[in-house]
N, C-alpha and C positions, 0 to 999 in steps of 0.2 A: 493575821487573823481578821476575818472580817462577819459582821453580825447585823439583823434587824432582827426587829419585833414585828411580828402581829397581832392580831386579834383574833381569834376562832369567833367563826360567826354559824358553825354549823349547830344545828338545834342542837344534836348528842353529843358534839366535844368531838376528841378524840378519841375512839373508842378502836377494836381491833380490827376491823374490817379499811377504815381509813388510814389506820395505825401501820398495817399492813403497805399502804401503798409508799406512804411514808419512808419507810424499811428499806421497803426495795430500790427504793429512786435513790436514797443514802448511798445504798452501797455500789452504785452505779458511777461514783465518784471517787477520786484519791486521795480528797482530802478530808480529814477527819472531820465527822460531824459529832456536836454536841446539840438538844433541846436542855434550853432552862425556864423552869417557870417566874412567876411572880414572886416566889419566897426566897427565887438564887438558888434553889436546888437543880445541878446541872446532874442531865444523864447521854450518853452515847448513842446517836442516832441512828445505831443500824441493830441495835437492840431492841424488839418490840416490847419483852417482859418492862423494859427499864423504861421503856419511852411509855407505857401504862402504865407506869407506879407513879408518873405525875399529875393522876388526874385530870386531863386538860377536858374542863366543861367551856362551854358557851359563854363567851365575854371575854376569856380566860385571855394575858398578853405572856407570848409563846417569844422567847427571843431564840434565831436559829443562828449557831457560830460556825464556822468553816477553816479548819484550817489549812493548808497544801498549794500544789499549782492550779485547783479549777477551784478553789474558794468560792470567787465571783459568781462564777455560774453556778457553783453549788448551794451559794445562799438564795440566790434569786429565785432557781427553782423549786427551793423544797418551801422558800418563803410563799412564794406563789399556791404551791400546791395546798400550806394550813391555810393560807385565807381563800382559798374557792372547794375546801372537804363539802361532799356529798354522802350522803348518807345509801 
């Protein structure tokens, strides 16, 4: 398994429209994704309902885990993706 944190820096968080991009790029991958927030609440990253029951506002530290044969690449990119959301 492999994991980083970020930080959302986007003014509204994570909200469905970004939530959404999120989703899709998840499920573009083999290996299982999870987001957890700051509390350790982990939910299934190719879940939009789940991945918006966490709240994620502005400041908020997003850790993304991966588990499978493109982990790597799959933590980088969706890492990538919460720290540059646009609204």
């Amino acid at each position: 398994m492999v994991s980083k944190t970020v930080e959302i820096k986007n003014e509204t968080g994570l909200h469905t429209r970004p939530g959404n991009e999120f989703v899709s790029l998840a499920k573009t991958f083999t290996s299982q994704i999870e987001l957890e927030n700051e509390e350790g609440k982990k939910v299934k990253g190719t879940s939009l309902l789940k991945l918006l029951s966490l709240g994620i506002k502005k400041g908020a530290k997003i850790t993304v885990h991966a588990a499978g044969e493109d982990e790597n690449e799959a933590v980088e990119k969706l890492a990538h993706l919460l720290e540059n959301l646009k609204d």
